[in-house]
PyMOL Python script that loads the backbone (N, CA, C, O; Angstrom):
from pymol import cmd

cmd.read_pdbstr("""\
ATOM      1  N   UNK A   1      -0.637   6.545  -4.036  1.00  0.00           N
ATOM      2  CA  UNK A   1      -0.505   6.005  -2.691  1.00  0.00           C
ATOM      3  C   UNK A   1      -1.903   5.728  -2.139  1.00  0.00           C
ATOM      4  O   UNK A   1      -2.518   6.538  -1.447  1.00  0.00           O
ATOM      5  N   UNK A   2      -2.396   4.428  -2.525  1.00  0.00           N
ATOM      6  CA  UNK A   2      -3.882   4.086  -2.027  1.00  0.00           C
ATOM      7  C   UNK A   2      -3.670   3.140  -0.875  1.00  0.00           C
ATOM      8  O   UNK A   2      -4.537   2.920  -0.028  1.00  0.00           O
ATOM      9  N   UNK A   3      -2.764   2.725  -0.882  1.00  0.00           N
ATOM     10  CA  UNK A   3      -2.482   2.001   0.364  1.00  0.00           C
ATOM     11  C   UNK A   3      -3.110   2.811   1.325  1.00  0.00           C
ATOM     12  O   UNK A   3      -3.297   4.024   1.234  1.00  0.00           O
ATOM     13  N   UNK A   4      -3.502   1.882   2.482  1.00  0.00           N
ATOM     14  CA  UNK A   4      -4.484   1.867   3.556  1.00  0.00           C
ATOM     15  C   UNK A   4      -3.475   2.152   5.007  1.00  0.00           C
ATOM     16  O   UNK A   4      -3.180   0.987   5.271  1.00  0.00           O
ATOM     17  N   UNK A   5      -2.807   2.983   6.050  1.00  0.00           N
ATOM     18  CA  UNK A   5      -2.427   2.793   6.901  1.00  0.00           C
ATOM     19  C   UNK A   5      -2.953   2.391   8.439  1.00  0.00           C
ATOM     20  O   UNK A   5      -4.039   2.906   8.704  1.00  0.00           O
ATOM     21  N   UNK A   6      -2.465   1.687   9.342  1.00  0.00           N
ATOM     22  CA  UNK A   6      -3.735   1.279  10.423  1.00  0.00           C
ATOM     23  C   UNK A   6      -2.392   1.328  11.417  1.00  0.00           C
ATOM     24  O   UNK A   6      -1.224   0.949  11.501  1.00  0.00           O
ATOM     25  N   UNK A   7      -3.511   2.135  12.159  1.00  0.00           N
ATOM     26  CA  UNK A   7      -2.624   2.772  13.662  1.00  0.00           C
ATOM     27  C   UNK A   7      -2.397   1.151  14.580  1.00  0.00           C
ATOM     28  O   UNK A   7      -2.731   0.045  14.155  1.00  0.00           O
ATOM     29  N   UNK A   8      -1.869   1.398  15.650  1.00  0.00           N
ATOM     30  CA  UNK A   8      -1.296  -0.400  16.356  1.00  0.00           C
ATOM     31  C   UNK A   8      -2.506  -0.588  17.034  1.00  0.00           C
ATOM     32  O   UNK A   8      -2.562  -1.627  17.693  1.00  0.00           O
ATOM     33  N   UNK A   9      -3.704   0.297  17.051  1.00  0.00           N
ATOM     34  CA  UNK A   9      -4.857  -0.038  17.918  1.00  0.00           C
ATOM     35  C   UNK A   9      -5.805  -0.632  17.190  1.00  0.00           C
ATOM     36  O   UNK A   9      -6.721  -1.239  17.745  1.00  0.00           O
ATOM     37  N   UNK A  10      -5.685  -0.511  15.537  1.00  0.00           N
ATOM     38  CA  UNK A  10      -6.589  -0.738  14.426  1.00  0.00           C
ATOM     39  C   UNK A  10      -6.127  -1.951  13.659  1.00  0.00           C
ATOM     40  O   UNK A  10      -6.813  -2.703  12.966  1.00  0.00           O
ATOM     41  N   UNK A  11      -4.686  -2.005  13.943  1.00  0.00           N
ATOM     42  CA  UNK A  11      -3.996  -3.291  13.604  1.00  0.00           C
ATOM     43  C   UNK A  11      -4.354  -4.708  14.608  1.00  0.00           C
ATOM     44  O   UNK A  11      -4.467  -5.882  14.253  1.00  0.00           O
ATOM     45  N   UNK A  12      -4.514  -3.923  16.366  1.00  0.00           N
ATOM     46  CA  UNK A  12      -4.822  -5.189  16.935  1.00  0.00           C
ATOM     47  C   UNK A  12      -6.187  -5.649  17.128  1.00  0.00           C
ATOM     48  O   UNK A  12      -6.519  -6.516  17.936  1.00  0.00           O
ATOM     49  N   UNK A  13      -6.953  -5.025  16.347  1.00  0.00           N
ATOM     50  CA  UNK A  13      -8.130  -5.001  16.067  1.00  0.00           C
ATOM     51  C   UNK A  13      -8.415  -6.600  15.011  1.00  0.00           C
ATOM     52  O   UNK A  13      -8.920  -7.719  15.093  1.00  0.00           O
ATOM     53  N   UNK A  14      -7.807  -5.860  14.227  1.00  0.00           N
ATOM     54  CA  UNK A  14      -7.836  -6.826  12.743  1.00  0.00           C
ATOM     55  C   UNK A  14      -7.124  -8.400  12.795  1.00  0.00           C
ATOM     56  O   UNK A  14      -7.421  -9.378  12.108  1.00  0.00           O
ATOM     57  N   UNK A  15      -5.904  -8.253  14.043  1.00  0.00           N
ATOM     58  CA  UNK A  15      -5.833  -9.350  14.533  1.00  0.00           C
ATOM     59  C   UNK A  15      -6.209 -10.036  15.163  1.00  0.00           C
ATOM     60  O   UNK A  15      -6.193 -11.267  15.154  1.00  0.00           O
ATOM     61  N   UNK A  16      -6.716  -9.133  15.984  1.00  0.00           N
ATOM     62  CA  UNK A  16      -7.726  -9.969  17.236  1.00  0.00           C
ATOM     63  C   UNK A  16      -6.956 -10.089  18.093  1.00  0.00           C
ATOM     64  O   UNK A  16      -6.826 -11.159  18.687  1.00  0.00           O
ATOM     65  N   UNK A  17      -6.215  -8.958  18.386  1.00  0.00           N
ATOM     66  CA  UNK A  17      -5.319  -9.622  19.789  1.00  0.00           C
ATOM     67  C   UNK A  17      -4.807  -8.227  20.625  1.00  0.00           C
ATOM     68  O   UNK A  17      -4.687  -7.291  19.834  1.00  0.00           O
ATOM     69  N   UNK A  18      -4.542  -7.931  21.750  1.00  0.00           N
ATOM     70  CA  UNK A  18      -4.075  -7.216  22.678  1.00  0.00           C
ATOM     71  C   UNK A  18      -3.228  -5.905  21.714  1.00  0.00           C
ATOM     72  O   UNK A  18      -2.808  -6.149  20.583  1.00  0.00           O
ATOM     73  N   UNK A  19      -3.092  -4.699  22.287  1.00  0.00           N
ATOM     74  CA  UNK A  19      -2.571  -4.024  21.921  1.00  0.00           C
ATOM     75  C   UNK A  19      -0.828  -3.848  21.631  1.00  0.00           C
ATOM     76  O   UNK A  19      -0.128  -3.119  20.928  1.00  0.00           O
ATOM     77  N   UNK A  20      -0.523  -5.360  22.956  1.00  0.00           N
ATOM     78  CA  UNK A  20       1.249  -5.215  23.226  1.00  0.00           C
ATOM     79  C   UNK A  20       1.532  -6.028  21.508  1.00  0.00           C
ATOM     80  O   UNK A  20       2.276  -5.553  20.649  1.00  0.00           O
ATOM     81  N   UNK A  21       0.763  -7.249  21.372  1.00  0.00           N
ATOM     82  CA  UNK A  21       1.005  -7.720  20.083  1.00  0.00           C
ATOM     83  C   UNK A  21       1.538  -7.258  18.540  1.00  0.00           C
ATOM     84  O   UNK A  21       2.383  -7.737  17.783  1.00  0.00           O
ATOM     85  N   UNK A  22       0.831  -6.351  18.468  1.00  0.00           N
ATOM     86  CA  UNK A  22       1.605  -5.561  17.266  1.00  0.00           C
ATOM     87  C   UNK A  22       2.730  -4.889  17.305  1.00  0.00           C
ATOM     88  O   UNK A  22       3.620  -4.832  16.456  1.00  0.00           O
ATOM     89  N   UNK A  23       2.608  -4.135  18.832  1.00  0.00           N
ATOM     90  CA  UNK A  23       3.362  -3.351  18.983  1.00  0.00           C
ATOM     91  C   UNK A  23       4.772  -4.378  19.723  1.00  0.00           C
ATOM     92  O   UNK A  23       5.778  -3.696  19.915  1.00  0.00           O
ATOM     93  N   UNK A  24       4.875  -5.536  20.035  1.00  0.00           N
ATOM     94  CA  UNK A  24       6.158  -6.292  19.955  1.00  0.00           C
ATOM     95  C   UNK A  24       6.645  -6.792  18.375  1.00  0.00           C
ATOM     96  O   UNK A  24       7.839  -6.862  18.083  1.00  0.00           O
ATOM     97  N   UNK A  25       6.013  -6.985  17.818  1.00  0.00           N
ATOM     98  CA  UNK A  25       5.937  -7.642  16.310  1.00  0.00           C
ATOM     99  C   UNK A  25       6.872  -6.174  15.691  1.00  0.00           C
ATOM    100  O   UNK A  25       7.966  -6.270  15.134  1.00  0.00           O
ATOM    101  N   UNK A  26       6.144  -4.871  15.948  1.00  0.00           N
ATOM    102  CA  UNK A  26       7.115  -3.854  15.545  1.00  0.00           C
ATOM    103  C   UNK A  26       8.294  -3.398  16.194  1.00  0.00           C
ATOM    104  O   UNK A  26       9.054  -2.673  15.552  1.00  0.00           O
ATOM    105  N   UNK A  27       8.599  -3.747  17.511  1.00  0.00           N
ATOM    106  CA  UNK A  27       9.918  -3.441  18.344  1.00  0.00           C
ATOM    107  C   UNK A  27      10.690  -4.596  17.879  1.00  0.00           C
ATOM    108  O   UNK A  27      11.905  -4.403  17.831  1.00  0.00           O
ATOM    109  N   UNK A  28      10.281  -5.711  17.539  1.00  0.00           N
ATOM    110  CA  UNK A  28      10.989  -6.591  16.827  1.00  0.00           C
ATOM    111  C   UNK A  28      11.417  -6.982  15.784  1.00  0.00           C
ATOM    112  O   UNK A  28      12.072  -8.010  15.610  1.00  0.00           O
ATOM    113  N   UNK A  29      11.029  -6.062  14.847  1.00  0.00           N
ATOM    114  CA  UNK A  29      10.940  -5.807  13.192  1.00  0.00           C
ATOM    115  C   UNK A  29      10.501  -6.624  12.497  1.00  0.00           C
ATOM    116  O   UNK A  29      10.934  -6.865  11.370  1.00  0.00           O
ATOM    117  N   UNK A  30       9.153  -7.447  13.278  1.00  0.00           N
ATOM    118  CA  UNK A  30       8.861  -8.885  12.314  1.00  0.00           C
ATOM    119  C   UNK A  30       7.625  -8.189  11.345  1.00  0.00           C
ATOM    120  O   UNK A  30       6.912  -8.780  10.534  1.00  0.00           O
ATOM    121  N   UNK A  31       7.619  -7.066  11.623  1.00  0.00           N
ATOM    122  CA  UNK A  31       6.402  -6.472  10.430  1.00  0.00           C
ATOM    123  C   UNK A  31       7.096  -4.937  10.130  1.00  0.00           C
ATOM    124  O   UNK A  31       7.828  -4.183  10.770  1.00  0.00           O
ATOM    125  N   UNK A  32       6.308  -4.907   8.513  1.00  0.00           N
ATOM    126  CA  UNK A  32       6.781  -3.388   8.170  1.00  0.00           C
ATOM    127  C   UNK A  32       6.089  -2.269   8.953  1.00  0.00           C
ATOM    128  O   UNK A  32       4.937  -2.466   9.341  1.00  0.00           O
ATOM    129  N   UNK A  33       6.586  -1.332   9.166  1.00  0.00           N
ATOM    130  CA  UNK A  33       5.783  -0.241   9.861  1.00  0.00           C
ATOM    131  C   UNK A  33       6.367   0.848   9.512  1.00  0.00           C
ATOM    132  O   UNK A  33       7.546   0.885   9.159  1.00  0.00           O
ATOM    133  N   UNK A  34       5.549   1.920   9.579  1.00  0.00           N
ATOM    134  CA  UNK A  34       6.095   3.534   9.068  1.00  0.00           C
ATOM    135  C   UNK A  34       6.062   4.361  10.034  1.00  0.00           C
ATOM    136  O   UNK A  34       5.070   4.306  10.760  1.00  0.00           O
ATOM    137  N   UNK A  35       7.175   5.418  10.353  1.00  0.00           N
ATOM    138  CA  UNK A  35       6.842   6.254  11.582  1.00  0.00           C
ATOM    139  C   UNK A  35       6.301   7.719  10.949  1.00  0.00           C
ATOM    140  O   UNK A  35       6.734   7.739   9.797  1.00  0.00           O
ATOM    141  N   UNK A  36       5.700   8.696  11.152  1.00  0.00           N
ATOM    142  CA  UNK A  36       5.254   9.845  10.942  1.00  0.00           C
ATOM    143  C   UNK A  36       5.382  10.526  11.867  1.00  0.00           C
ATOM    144  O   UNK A  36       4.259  10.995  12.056  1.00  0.00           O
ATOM    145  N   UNK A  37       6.378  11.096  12.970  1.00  0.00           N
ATOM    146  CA  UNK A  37       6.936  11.388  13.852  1.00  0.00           C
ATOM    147  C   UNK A  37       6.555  10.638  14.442  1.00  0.00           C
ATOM    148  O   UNK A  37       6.568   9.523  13.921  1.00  0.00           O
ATOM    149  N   UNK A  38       6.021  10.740  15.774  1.00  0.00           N
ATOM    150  CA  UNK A  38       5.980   9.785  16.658  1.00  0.00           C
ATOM    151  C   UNK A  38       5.243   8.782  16.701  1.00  0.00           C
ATOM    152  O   UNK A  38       5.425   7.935  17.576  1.00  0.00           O
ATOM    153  N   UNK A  39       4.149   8.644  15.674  1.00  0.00           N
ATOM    154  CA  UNK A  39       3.034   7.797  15.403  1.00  0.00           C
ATOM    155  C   UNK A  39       3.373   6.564  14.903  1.00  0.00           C
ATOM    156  O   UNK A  39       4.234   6.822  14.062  1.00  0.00           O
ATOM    157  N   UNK A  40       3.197   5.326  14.925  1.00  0.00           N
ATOM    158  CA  UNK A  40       3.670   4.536  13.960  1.00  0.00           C
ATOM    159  C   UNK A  40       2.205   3.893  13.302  1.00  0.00           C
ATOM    160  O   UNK A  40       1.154   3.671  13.904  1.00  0.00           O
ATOM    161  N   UNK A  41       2.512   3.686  11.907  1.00  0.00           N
ATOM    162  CA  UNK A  41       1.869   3.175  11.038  1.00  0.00           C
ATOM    163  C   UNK A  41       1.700   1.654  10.529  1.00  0.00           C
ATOM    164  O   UNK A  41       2.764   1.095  10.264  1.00  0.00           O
ATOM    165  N   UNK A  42       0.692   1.011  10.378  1.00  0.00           N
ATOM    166  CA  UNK A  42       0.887  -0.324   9.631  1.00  0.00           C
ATOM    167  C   UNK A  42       0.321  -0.351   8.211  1.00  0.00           C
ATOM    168  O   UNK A  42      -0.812   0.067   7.974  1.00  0.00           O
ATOM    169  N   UNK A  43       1.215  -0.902   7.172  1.00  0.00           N
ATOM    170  CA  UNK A  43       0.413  -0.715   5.782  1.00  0.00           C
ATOM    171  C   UNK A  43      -0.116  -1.980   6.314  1.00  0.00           C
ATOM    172  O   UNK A  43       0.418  -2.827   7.029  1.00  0.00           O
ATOM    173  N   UNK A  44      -1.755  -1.881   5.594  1.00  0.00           N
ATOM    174  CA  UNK A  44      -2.603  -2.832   5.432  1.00  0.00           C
ATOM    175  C   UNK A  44      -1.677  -3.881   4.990  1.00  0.00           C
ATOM    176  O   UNK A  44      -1.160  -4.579   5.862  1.00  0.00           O
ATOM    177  N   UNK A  45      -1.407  -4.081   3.799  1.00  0.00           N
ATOM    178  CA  UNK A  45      -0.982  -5.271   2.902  1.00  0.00           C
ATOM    179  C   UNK A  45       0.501  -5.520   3.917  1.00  0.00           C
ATOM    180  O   UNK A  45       1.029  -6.601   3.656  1.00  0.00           O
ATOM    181  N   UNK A  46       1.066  -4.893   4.755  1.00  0.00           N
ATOM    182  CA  UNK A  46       2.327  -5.865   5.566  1.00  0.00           C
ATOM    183  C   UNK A  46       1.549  -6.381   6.722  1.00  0.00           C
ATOM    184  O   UNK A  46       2.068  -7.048   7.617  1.00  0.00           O
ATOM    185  N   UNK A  47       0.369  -6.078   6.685  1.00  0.00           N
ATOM    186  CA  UNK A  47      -0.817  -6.976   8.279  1.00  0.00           C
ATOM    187  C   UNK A  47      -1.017  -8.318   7.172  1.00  0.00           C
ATOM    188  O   UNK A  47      -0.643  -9.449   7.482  1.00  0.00           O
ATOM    189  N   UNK A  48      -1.570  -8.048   6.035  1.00  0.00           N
ATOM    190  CA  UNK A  48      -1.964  -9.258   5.218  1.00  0.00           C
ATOM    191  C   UNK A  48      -0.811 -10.265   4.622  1.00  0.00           C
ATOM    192  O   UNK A  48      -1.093 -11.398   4.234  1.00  0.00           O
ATOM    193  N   UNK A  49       0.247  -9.838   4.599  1.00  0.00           N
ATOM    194  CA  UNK A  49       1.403 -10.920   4.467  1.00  0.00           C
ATOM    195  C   UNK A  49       1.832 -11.394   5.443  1.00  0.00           C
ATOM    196  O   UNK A  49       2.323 -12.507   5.253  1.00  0.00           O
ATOM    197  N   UNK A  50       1.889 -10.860   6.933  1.00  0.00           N
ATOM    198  CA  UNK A  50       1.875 -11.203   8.353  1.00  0.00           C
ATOM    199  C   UNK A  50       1.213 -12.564   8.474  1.00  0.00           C
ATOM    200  O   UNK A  50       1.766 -13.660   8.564  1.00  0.00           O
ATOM    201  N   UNK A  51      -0.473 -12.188   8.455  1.00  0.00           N
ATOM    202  CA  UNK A  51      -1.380 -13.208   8.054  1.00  0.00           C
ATOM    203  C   UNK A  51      -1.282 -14.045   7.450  1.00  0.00           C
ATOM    204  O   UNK A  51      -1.665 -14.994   8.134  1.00  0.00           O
ATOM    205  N   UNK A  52      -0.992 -14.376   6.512  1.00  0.00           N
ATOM    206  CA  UNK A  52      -0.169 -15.125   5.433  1.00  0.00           C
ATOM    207  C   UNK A  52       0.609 -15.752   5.663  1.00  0.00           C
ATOM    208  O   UNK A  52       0.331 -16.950   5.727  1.00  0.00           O
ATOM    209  N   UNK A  53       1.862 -15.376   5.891  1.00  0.00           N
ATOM    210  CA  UNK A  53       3.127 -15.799   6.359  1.00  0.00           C
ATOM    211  C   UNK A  53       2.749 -16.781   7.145  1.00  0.00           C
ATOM    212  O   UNK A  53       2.810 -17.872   6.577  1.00  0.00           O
ATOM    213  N   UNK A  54       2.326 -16.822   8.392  1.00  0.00           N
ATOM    214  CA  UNK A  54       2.079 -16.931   9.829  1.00  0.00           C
ATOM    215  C   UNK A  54       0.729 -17.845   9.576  1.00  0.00           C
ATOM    216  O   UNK A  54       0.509 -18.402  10.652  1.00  0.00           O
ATOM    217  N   UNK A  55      -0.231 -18.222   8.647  1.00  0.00           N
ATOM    218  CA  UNK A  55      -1.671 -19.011   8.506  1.00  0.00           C
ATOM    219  C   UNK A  55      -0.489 -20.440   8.413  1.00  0.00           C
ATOM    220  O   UNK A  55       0.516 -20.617   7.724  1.00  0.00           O
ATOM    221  N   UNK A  56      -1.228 -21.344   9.528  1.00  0.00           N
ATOM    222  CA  UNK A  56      -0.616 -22.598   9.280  1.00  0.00           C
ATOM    223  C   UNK A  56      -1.929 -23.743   8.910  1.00  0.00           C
ATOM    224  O   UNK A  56      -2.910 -23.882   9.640  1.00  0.00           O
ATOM    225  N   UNK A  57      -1.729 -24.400   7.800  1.00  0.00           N
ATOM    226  CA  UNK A  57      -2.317 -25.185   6.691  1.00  0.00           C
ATOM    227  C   UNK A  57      -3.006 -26.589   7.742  1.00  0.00           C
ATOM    228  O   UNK A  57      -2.222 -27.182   8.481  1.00  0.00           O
ATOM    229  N   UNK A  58      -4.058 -26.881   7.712  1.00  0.00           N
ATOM    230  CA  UNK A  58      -4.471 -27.828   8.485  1.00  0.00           C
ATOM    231  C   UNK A  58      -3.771 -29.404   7.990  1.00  0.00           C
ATOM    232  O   UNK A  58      -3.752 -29.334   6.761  1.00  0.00           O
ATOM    233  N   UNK A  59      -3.364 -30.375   8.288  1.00  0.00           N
ATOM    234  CA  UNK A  59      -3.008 -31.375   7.729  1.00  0.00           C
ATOM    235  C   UNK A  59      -4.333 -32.699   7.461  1.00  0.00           C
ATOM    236  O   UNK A  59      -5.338 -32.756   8.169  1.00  0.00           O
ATOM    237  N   UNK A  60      -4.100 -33.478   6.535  1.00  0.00           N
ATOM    238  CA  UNK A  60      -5.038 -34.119   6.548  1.00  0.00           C
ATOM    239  C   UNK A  60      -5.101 -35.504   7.704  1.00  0.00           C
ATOM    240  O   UNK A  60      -4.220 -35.958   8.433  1.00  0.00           O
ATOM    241  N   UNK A  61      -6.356 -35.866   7.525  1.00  0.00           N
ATOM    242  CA  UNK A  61      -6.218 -36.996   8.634  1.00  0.00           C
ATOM    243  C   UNK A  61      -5.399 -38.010   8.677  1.00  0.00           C
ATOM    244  O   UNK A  61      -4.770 -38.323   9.688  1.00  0.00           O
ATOM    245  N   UNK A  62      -5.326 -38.754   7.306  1.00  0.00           N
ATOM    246  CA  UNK A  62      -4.893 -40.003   7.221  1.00  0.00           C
ATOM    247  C   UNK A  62      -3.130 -39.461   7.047  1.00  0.00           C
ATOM    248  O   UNK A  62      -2.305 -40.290   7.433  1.00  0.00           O
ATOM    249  N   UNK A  63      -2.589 -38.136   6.492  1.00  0.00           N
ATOM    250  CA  UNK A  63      -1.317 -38.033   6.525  1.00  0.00           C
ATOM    251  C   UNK A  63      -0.733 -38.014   8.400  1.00  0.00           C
ATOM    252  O   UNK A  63       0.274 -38.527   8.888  1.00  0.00           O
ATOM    253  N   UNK A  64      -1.964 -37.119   9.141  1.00  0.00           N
ATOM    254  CA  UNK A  64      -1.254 -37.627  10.333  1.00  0.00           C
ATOM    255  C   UNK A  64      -1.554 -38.797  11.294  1.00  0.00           C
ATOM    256  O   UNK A  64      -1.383 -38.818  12.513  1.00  0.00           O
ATOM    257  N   UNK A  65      -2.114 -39.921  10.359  1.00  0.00           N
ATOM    258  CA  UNK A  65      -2.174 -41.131  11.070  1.00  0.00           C
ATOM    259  C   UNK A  65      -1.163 -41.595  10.924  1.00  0.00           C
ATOM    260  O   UNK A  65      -0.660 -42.141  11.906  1.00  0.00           O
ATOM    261  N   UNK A  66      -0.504 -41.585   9.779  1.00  0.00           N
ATOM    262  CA  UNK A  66       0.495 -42.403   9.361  1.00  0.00           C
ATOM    263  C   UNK A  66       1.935 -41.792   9.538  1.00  0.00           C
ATOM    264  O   UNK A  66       3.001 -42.402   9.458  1.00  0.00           O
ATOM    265  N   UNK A  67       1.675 -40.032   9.875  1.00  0.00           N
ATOM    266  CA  UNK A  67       2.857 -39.846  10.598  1.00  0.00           C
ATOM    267  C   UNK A  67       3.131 -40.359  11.698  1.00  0.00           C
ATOM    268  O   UNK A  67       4.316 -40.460  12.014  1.00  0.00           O
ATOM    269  N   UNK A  68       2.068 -40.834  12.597  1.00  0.00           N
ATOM    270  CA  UNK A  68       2.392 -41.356  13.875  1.00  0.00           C
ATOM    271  C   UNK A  68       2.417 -43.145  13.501  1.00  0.00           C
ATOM    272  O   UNK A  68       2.522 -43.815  14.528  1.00  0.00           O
ATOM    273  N   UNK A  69       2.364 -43.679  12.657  1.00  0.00           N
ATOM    274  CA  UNK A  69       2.480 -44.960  12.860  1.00  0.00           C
ATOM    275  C   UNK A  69       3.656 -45.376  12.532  1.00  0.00           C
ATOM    276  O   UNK A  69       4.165 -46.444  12.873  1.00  0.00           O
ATOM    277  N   UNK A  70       4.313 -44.197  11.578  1.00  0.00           N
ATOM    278  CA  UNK A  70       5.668 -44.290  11.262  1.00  0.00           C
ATOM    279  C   UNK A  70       6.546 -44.633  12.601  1.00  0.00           C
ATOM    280  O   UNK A  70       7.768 -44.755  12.523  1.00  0.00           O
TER     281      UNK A  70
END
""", "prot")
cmd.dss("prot")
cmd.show_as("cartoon", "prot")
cmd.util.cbc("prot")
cmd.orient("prot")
């Protein structure tokens, strides 16, 4: 068990975003999380498929010229 766990303050760290952020993402079950009584946990690697999941791909220029000329 080398997996890495990151508390919701260390998670919104790594995202870069507010503390409510993770912690809606986990009341909402859109990420894995572990409880240890009352604590909750984030495995590293379910922040990095989050990331992943969720990275949206830049498009190229000329594909969205021609989406709009369509």
């Amino acid at each position: 068990m080398d997996e890495r766990y990151l508390s919701v303050d260390q998670a919104a760290e790594v995202l870069g975003t507010s503390v409510r952020f993770p912690r809606r993402l986990i009341e909402e079950r859109r990420i894995t999380y572990v409880k240890v009584g009352r604590h909750v946990r984030i495995p590293e690697s379910a922040l990095r498929e989050f990331i992943a999941a969720n990275t949206v791909q830049p498009r190229r220029r000329g594909s969205v010229l021609r989406a709009v000329a369509a």
